[in-house]
N, C-alpha and C positions, 0 to 999 in steps of 0.2 A: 504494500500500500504506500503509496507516494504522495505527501501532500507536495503541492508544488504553490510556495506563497511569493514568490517572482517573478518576473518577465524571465525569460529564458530564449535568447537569440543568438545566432551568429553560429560557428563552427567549433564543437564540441566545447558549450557553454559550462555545462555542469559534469562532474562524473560522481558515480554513487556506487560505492560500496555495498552490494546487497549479499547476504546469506540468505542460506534457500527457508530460513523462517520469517526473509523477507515480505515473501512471495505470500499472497493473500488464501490461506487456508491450504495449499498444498504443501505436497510429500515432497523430497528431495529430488527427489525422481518422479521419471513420469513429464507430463504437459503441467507449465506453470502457467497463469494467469497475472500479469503485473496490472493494476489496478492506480488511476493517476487521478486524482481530486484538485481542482485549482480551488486554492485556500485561499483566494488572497478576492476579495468579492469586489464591484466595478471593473474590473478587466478580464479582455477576452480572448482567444487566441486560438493558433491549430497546429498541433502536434503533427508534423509531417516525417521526421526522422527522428530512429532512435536507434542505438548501435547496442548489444551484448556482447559483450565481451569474458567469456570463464576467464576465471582467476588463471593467470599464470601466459597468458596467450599475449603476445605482444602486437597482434595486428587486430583487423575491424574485418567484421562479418555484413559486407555490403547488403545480401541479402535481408537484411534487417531493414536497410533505408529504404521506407517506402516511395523518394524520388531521388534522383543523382545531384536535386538540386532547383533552384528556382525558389519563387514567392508566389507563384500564380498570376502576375501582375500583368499587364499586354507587353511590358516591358522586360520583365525576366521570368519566364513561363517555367512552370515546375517540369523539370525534363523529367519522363517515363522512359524507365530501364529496364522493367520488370515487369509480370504479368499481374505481380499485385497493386502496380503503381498501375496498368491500367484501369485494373477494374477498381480501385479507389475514387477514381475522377466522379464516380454515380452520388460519393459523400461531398466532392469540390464542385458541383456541377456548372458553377457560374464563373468558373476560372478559368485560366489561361495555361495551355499545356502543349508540349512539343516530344517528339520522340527522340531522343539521345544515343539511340543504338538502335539494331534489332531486336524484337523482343518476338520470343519462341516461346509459343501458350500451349505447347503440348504437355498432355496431362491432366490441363487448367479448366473446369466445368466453370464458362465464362458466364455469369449474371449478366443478362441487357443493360447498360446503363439508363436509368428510365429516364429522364430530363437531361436536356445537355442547353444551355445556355450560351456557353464562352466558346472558345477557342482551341482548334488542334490542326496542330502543324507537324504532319508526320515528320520534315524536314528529307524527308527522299527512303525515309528509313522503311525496315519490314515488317510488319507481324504477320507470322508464319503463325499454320495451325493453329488458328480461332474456332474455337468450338463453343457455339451456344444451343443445347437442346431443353429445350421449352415448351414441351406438350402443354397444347390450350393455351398458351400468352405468345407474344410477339420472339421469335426465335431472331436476334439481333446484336449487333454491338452497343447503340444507341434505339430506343423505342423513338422517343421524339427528340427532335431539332428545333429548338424555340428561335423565336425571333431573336436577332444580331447573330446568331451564334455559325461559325464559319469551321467546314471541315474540309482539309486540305493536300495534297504533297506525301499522303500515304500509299504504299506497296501492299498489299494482302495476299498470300500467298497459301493456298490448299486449306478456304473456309469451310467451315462444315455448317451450318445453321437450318436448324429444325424448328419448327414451331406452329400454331394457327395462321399467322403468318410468318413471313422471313426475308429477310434481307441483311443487307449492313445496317442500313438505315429504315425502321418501321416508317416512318411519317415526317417530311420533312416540309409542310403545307403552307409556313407562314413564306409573306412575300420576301422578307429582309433576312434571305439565307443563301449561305456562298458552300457552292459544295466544287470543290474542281481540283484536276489531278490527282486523281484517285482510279488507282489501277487495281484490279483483280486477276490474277494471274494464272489461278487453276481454286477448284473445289466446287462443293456442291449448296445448293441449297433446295429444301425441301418445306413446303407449308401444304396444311389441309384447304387454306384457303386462299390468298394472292400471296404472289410472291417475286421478288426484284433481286436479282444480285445486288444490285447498288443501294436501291431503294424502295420500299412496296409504292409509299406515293410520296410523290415528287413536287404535287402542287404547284405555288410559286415560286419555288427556289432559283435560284440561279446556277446552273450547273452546264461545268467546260473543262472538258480534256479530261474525260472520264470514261474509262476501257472495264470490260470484263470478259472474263474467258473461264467463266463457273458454269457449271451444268444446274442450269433450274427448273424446278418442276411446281406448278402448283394450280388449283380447279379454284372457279368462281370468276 
């Protein structure tokens, strides 16, 4: 249990000493649960990165930061390194985000991100093996694309997406949306009911220089 009664910014601001009677009612062993309370009341803030380190290990366990970096800002976009730094954006949804590498989701039973408001700039980069199966709800990366929000400069390579419907994108209908260079490059999608590689509907969007080469199946 952490109370945290300060601002806590910058690059590895605090470091904590924890024993495993630390950790909020578990065993030594086994899955721990760290539990973080802001004690300090009028201020407010977002835990993006946190590192673990066992005792004795002199390096950082990357996998722990849920981004490589950023503030979310239109200015310094939180860069996604990882599959859990994508599917985190559905808790940021009205932020600013860019891709830092490729990120490889095998494995990964990807959540739709339900609202996307902000900003994603693949920056040229890939997400490979995207899997969203969703019986009965929107089989997706993003469900919906709200007004301002612009999707960009991403590579997708061997998607898999299942759902009632299915696409990359469920619904992107408001008029002030920029969807462009966005390539699909192999994989399938599959819906009971409409279905888009790129997008079920498309609406008023604004969309340029946008390729796919996914196998799609869907009735209605």
């Amino acid at each position: 249990l952490l109370n945290v009664n300060n601002a806590m910014t910058g690059t590895n601001p605090n470091k904590m000493i924890l024993l495993s009677n630390a950790f909020y009612g578990e065993s030594a062993t086994g899955n721990w649960t760290i539990k973080v309370i802001d004690g300090r009341g009028g201020t407010t803030g977002t835990l993006t990165n946190w590192q673990l380190i066992p005792a004795g290990h002199s390096g950082t366990f990357t996998g722990f930061n849920l981004y490589c970096g950023g503030d979310g800002t239109v200015g310094t976009p939180y860069k996604v390194c990882t599959p859990k730094g994508l599917q985190w954006i559905t808790k940021l949804s009205s932020r600013n985000f860019e891709l830092s590498a490729n990120v490889d989701m095998t494995g990964y039973a990807f959540m739709p991100i339900t609202t996307f408001s902000g900003s994603f700039d693949g920056k040229g980069f890939t997400i490979d093996n995207l899997t969203a199966n969703n019986i009965g709800q929107p089989g997706s990366l993003i469900n919906t694309l709200s007004t301002g929000s612009t999707f960009k400069n991403t590579v997708f390579s061997n998607i898999n997406l299942t759902g009632a419907t299915a696409g990359l994108i469920n619904s992107a209908g408001a008029a002030v949306i920029t969807i462009q260079d966005i390539r699909i490059t192999s994989g399938t999608v599959n819906a009971t009911t409409q279905a888009g590689a790129l997008a079920v509907s498309a609406g008023a969007a604004t969309i340029s220089r946008c390729s796919s080469a996914a196998s799609v199946s869907g009735f209605g």
